[in-house]
PyMOL Python script that loads the backbone (N, CA, C, O; Angstrom):
from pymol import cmd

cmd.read_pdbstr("""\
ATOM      1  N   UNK A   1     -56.453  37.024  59.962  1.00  0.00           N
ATOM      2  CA  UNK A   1     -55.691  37.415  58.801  1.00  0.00           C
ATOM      3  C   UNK A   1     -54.214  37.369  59.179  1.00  0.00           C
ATOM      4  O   UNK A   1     -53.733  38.003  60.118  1.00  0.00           O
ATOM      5  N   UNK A   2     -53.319  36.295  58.095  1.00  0.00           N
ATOM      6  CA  UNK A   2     -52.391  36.639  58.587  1.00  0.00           C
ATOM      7  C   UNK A   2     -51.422  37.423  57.283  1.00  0.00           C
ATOM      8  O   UNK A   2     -51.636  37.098  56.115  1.00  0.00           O
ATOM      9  N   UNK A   3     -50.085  38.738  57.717  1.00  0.00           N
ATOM     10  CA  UNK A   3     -49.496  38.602  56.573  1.00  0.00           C
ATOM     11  C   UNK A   3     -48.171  39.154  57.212  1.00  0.00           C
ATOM     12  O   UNK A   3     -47.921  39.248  58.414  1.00  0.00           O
ATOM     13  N   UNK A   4     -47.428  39.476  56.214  1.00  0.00           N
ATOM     14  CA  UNK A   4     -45.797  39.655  56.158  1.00  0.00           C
ATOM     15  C   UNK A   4     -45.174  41.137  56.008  1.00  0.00           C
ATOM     16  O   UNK A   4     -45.839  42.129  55.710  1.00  0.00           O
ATOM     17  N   UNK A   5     -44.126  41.125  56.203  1.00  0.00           N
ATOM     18  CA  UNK A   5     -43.512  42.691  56.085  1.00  0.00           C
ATOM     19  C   UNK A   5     -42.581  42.334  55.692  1.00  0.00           C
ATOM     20  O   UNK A   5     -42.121  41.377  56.315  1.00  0.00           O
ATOM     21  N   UNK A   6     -42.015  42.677  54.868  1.00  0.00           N
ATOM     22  CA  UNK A   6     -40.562  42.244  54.238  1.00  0.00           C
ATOM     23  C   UNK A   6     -39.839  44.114  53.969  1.00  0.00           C
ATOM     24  O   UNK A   6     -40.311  45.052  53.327  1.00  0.00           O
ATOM     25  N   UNK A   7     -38.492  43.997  54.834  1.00  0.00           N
ATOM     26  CA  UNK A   7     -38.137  45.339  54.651  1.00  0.00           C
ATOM     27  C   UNK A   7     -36.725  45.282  53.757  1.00  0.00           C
ATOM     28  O   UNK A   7     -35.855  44.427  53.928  1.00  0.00           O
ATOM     29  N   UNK A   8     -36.658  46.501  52.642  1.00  0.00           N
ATOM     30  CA  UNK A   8     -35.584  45.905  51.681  1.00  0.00           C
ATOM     31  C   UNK A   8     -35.198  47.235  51.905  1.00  0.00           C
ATOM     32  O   UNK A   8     -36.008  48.132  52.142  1.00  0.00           O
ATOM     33  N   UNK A   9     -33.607  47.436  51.815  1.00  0.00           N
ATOM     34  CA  UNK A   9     -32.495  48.176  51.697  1.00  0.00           C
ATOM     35  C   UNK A   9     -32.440  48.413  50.107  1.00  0.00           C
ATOM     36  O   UNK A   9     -31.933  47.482  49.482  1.00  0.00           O
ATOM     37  N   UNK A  10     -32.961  49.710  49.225  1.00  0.00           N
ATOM     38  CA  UNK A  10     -32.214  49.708  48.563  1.00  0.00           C
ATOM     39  C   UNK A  10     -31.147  50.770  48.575  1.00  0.00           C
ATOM     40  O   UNK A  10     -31.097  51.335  47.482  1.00  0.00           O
ATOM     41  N   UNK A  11     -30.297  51.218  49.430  1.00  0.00           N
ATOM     42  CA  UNK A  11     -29.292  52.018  49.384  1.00  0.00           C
ATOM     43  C   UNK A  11     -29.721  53.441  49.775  1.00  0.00           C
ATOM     44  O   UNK A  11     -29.130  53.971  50.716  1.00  0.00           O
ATOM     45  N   UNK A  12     -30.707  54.111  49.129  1.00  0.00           N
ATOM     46  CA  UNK A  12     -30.879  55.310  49.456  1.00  0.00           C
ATOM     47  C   UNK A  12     -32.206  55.719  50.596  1.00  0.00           C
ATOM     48  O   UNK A  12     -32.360  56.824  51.115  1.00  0.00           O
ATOM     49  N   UNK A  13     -33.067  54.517  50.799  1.00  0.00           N
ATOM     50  CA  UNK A  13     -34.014  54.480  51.589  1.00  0.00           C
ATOM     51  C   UNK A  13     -34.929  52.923  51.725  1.00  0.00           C
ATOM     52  O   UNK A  13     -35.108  52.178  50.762  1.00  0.00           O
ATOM     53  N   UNK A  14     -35.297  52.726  52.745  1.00  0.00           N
ATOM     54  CA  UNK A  14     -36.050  51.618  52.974  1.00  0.00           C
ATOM     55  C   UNK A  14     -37.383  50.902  51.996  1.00  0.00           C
ATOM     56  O   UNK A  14     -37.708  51.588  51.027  1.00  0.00           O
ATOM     57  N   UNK A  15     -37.829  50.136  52.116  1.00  0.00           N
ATOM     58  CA  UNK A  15     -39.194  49.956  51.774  1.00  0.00           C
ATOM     59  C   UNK A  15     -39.784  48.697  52.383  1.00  0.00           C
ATOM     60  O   UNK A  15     -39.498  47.552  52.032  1.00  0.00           O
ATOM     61  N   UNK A  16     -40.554  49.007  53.240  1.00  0.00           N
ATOM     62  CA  UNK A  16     -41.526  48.169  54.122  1.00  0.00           C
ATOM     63  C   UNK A  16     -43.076  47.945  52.829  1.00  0.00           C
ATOM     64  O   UNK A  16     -43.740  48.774  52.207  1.00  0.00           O
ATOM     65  N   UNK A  17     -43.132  46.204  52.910  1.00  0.00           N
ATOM     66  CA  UNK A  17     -43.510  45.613  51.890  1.00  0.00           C
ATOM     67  C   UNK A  17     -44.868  44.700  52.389  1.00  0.00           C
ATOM     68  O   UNK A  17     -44.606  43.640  52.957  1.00  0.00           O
ATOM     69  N   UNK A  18     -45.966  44.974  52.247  1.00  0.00           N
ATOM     70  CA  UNK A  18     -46.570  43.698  52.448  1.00  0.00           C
ATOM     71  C   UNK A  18     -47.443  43.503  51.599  1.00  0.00           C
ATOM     72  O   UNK A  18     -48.358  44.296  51.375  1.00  0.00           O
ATOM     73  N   UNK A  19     -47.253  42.307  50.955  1.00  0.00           N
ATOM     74  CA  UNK A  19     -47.758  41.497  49.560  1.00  0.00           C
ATOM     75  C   UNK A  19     -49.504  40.868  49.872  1.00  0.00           C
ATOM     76  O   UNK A  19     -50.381  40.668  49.032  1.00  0.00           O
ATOM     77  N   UNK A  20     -49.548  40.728  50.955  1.00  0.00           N
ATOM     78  CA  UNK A  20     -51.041  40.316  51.296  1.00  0.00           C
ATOM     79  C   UNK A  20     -51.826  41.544  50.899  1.00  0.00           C
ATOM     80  O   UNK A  20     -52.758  41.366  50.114  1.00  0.00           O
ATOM     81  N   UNK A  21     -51.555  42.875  51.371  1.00  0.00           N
ATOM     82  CA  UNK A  21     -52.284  44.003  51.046  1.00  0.00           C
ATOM     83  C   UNK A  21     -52.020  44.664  50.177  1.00  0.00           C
ATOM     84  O   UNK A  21     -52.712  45.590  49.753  1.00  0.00           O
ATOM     85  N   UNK A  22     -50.978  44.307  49.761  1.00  0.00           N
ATOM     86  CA  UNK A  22     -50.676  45.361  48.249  1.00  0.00           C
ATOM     87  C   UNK A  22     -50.234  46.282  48.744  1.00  0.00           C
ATOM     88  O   UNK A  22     -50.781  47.331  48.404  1.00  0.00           O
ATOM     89  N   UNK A  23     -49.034  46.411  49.795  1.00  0.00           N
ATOM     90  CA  UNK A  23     -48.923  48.340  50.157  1.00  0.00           C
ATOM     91  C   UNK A  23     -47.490  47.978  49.987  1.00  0.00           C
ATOM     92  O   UNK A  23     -46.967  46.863  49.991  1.00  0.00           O
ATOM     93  N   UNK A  24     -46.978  49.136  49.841  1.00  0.00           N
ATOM     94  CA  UNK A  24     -45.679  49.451  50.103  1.00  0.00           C
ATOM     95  C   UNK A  24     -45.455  50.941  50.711  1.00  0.00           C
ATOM     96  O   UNK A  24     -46.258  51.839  50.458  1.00  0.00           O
ATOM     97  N   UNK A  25     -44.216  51.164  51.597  1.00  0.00           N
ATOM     98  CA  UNK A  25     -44.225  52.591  52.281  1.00  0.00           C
ATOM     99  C   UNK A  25     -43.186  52.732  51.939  1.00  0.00           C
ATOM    100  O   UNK A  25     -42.670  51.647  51.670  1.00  0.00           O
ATOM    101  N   UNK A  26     -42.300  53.877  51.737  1.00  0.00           N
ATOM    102  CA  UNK A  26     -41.218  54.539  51.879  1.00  0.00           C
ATOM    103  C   UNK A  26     -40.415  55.313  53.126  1.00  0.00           C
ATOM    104  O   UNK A  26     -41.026  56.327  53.464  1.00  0.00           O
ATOM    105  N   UNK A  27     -39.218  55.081  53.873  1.00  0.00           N
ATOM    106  CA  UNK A  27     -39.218  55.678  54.590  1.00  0.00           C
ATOM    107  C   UNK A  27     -36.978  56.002  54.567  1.00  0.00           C
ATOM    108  O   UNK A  27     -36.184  55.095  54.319  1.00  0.00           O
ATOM    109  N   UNK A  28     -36.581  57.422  54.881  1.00  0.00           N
ATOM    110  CA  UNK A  28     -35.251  56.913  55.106  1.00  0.00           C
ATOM    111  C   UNK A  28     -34.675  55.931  55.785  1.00  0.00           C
ATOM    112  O   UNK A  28     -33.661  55.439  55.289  1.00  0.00           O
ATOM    113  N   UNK A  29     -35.110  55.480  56.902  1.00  0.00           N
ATOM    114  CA  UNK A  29     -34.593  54.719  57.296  1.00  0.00           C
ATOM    115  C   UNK A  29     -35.572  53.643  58.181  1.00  0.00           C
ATOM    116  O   UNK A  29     -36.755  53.936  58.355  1.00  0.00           O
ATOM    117  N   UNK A  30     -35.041  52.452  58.697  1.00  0.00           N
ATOM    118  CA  UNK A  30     -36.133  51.341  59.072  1.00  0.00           C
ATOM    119  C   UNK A  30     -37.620  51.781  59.825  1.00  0.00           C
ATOM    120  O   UNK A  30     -38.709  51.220  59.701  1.00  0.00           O
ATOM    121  N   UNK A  31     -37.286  52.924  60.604  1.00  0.00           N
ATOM    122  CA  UNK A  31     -38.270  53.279  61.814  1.00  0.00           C
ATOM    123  C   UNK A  31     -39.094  53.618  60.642  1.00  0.00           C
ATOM    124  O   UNK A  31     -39.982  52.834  60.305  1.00  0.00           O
ATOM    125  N   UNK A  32     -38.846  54.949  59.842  1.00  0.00           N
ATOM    126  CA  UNK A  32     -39.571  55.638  59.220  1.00  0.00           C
ATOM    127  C   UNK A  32     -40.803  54.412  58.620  1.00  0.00           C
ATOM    128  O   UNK A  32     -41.955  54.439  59.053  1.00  0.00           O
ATOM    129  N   UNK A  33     -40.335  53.362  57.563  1.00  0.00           N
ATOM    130  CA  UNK A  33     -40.576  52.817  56.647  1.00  0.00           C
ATOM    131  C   UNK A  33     -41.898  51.934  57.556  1.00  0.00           C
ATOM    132  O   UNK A  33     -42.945  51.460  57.115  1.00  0.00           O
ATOM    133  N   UNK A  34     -41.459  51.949  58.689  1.00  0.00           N
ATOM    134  CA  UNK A  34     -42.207  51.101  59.341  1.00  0.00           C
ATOM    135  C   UNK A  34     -43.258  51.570  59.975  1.00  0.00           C
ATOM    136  O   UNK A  34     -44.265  50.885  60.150  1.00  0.00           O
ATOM    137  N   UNK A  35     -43.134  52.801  60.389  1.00  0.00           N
ATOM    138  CA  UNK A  35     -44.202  54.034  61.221  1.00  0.00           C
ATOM    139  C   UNK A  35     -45.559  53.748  59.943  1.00  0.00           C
ATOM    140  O   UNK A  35     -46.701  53.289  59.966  1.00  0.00           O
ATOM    141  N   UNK A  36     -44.442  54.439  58.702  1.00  0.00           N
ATOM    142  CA  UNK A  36     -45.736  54.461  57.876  1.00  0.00           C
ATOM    143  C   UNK A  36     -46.487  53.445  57.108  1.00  0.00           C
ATOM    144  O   UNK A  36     -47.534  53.697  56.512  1.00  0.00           O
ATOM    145  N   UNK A  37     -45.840  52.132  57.150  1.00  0.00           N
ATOM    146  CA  UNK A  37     -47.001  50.774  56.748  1.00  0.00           C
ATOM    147  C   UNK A  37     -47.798  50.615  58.123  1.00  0.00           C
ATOM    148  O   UNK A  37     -48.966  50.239  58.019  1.00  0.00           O
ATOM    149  N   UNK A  38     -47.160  50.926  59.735  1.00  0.00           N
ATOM    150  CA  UNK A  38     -48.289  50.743  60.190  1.00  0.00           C
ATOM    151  C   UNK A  38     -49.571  51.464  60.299  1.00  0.00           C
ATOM    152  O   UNK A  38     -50.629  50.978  60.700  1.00  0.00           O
ATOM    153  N   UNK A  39     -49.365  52.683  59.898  1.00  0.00           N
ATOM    154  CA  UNK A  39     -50.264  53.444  59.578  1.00  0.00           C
ATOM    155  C   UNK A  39     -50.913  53.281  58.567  1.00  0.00           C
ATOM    156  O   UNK A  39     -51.913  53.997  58.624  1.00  0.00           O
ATOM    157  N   UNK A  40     -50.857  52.520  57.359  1.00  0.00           N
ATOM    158  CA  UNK A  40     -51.449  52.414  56.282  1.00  0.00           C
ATOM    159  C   UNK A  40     -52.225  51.220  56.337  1.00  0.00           C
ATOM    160  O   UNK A  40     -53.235  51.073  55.649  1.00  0.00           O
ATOM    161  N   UNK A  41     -51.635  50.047  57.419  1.00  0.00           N
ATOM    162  CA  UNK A  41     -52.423  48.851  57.676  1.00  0.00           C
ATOM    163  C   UNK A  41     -53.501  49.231  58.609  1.00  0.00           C
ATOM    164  O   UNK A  41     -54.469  48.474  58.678  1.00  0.00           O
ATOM    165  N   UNK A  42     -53.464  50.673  59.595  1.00  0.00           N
ATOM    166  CA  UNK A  42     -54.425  50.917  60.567  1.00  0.00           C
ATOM    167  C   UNK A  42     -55.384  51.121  59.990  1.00  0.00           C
ATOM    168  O   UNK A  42     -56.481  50.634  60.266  1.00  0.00           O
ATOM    169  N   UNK A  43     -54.988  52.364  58.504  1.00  0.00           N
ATOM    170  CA  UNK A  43     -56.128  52.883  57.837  1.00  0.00           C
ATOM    171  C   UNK A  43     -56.740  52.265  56.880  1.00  0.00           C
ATOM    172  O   UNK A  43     -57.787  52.746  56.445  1.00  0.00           O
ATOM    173  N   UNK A  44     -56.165  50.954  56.303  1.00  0.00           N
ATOM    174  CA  UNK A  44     -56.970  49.594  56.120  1.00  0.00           C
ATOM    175  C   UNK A  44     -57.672  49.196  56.266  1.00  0.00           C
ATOM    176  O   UNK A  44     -58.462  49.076  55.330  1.00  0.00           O
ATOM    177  N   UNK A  45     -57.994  48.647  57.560  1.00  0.00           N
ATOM    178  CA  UNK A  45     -58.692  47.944  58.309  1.00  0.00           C
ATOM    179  C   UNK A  45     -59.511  48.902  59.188  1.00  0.00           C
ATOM    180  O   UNK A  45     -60.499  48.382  59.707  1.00  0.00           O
ATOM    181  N   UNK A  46     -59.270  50.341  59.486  1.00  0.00           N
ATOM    182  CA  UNK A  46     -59.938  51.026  60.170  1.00  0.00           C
ATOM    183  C   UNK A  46     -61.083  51.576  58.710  1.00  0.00           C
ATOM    184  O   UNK A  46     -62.289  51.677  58.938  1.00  0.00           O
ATOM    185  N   UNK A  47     -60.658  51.814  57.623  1.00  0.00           N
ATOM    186  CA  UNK A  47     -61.999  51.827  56.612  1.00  0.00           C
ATOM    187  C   UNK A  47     -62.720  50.517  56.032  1.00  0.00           C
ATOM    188  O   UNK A  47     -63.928  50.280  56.051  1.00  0.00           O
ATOM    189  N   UNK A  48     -62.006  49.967  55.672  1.00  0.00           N
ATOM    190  CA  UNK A  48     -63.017  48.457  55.836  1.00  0.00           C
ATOM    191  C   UNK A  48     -64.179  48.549  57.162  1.00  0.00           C
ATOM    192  O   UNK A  48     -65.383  48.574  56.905  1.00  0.00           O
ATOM    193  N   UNK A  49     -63.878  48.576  58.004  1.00  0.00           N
ATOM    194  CA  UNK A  49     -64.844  48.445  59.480  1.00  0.00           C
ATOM    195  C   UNK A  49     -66.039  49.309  58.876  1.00  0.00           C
ATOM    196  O   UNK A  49     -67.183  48.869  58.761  1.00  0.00           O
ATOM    197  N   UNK A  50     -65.580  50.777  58.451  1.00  0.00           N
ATOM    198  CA  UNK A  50     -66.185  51.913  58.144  1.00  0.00           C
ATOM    199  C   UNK A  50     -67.416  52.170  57.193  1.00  0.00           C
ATOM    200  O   UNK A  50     -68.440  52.847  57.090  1.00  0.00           O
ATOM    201  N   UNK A  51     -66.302  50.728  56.260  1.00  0.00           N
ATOM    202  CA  UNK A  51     -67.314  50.645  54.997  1.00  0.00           C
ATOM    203  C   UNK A  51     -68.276  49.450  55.803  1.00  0.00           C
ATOM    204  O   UNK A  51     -69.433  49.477  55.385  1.00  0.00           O
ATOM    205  N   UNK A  52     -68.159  48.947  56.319  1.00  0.00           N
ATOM    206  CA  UNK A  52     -69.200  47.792  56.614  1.00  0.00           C
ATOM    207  C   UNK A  52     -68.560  46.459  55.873  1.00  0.00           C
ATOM    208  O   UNK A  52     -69.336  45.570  55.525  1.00  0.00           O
ATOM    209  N   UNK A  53     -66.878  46.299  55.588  1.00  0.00           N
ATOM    210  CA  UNK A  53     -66.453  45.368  54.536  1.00  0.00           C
ATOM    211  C   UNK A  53     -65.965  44.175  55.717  1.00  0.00           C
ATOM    212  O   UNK A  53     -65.260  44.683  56.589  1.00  0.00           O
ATOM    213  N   UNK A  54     -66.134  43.158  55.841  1.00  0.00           N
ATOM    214  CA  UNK A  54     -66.011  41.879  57.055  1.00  0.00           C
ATOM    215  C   UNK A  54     -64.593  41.872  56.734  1.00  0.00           C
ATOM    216  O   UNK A  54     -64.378  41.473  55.589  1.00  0.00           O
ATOM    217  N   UNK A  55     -63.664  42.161  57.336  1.00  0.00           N
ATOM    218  CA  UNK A  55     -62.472  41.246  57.372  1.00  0.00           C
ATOM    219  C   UNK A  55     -62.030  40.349  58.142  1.00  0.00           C
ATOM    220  O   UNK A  55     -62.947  39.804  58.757  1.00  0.00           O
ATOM    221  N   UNK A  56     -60.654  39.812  58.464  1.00  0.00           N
ATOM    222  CA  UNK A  56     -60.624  38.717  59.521  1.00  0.00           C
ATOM    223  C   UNK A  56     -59.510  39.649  60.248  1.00  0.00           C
ATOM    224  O   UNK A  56     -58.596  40.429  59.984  1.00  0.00           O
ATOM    225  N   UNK A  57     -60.091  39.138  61.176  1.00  0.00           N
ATOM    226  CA  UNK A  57     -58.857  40.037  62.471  1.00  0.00           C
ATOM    227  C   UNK A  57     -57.518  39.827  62.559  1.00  0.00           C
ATOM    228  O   UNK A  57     -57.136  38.681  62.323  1.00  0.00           O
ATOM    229  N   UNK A  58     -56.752  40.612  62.826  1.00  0.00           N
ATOM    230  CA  UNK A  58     -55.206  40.342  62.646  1.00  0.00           C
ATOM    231  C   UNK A  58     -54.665  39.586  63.235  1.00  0.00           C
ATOM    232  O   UNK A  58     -54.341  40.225  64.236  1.00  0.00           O
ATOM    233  N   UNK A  59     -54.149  38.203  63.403  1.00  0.00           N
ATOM    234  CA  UNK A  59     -53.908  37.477  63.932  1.00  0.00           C
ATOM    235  C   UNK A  59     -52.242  37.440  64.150  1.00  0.00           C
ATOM    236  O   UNK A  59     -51.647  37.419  65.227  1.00  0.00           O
ATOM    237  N   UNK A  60     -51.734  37.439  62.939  1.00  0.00           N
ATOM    238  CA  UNK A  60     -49.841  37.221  62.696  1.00  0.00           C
ATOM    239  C   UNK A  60     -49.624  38.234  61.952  1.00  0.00           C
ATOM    240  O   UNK A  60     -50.393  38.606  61.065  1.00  0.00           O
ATOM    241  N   UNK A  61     -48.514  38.792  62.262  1.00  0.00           N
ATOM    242  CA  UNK A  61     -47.709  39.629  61.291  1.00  0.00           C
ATOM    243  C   UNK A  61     -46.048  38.680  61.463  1.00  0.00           C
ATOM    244  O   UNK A  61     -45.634  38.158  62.498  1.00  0.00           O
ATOM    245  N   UNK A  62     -45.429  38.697  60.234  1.00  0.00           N
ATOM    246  CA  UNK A  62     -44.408  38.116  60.179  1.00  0.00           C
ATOM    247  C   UNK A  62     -43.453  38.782  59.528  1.00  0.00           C
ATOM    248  O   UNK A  62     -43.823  39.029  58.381  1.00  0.00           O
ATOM    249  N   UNK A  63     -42.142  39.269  59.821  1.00  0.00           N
ATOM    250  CA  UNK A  63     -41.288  39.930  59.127  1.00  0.00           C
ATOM    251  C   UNK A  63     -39.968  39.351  58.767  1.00  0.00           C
ATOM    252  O   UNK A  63     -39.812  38.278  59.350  1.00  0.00           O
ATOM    253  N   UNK A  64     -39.124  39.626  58.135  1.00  0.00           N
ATOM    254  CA  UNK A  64     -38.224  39.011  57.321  1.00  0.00           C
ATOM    255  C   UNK A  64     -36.853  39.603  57.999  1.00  0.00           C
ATOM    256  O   UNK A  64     -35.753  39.067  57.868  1.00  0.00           O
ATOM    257  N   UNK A  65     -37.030  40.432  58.517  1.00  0.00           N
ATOM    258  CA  UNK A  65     -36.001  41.212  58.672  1.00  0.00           C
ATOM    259  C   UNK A  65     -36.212  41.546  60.466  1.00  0.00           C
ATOM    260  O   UNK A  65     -36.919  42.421  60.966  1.00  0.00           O
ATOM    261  N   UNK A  66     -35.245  40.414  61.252  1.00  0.00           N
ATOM    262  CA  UNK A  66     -35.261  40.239  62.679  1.00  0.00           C
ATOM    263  C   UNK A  66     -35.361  41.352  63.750  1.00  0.00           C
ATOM    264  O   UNK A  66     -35.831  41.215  64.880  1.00  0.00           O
ATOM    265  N   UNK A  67     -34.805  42.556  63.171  1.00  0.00           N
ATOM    266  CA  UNK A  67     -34.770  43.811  63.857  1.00  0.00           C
ATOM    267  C   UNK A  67     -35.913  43.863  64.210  1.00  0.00           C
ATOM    268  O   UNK A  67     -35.973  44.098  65.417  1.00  0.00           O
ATOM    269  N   UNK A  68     -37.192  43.721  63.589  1.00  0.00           N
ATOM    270  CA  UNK A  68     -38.565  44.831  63.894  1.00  0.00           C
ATOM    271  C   UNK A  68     -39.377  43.501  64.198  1.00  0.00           C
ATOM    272  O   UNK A  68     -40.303  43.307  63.411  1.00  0.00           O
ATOM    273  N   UNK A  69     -39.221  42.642  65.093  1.00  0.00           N
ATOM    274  CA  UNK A  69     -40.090  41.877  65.491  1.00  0.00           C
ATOM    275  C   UNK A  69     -41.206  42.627  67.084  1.00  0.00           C
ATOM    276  O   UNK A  69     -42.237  42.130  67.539  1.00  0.00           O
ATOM    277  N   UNK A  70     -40.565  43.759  67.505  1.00  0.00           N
ATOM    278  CA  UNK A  70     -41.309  44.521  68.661  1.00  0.00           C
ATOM    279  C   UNK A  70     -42.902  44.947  67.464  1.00  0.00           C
ATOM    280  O   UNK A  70     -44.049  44.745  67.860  1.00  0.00           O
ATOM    281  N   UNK A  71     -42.631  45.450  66.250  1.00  0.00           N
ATOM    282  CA  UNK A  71     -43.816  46.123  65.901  1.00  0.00           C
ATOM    283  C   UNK A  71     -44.871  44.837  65.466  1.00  0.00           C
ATOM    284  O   UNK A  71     -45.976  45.248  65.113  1.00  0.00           O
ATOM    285  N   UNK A  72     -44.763  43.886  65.447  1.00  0.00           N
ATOM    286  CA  UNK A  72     -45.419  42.354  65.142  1.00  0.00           C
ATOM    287  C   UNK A  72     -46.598  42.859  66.600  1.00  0.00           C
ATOM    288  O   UNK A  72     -47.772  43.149  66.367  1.00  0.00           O
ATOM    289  N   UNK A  73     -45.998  42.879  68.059  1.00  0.00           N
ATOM    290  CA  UNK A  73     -46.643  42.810  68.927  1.00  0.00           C
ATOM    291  C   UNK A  73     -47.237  44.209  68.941  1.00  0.00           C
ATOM    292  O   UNK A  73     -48.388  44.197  69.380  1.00  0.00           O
ATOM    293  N   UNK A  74     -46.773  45.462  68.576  1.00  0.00           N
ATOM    294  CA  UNK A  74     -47.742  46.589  68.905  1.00  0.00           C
ATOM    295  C   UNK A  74     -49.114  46.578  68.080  1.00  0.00           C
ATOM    296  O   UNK A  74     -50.282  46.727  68.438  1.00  0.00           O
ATOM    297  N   UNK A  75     -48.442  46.315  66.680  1.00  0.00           N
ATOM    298  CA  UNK A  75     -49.650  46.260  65.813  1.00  0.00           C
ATOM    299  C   UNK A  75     -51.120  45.508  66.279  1.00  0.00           C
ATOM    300  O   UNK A  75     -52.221  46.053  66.206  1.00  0.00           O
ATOM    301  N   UNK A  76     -50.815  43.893  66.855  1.00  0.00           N
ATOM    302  CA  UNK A  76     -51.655  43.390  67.646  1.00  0.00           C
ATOM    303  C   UNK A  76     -52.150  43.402  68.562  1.00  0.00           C
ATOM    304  O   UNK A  76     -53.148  42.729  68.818  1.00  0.00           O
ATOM    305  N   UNK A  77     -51.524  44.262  69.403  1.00  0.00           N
ATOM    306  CA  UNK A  77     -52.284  44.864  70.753  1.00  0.00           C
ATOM    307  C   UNK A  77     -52.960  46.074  70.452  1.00  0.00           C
ATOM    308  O   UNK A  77     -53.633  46.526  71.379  1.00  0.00           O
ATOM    309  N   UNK A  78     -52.949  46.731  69.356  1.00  0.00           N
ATOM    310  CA  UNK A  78     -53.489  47.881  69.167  1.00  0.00           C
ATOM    311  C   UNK A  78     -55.042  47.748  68.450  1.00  0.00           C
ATOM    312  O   UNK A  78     -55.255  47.672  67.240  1.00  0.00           O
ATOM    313  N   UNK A  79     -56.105  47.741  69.591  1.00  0.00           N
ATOM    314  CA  UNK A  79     -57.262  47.435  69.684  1.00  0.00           C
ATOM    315  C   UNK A  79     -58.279  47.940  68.156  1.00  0.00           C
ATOM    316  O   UNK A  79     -59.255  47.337  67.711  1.00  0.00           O
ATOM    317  N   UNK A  80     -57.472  49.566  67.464  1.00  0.00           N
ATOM    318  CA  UNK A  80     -57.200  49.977  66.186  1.00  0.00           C
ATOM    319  C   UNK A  80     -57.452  48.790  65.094  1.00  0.00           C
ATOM    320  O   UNK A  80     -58.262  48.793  64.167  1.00  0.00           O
ATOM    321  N   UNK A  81     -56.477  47.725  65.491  1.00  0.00           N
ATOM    322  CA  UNK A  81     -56.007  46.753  64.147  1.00  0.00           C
ATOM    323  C   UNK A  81     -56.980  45.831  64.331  1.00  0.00           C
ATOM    324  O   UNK A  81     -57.704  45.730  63.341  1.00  0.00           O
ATOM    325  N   UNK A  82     -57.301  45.028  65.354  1.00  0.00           N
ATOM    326  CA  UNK A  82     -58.174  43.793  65.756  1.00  0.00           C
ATOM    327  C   UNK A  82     -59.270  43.741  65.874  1.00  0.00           C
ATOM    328  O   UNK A  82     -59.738  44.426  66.783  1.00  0.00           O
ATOM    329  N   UNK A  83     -60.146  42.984  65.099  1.00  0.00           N
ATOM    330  CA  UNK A  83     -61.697  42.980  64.820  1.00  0.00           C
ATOM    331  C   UNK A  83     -61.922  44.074  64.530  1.00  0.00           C
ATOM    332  O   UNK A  83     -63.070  44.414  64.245  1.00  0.00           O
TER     333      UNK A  83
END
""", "prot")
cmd.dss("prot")
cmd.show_as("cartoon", "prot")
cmd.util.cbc("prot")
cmd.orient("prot")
């Protein structure tokens, strides 16, 4: 599975975006916004497993916004996200 994070500034707080899953997070600022989509992509894919629903393993994450290319690699090493 691959998908995207697109993080947008609107002035008063962040929003970490990914259109493959339909989520969006809120956070003040980049870390925040980002803590909590990865947490929402863990608990994704950690209830899918749960339900017995097949998904495809996380292969790419791609972001738009050059700063947060470190969380591309945690997300995928985190045994949590994969298969």
């Amino acid at each position: 599975m691959n998908i995207s994070i697109k993080l947008i500034d609107n002035g008063s707080e962040y929003i970490a975006n990914c259109p493959e899953l339909d989520i969006n997070c809120y956070g003040s600022d980049k870390d925040e916004a980002l803590r909590r989509i990865r947490a929402v992509i863990s608990f994704y894919i950690n209830s899918a497993k749960e339900l017995g629903i097949s998904i495809n393993p996380l292969k790419n994450i791609s972001f738009e916004d050059s700063e947060v290319n470190f969380l591309s690699s945690q997300l995928l090493q985190n045994n949590n996200l994969i298969n």
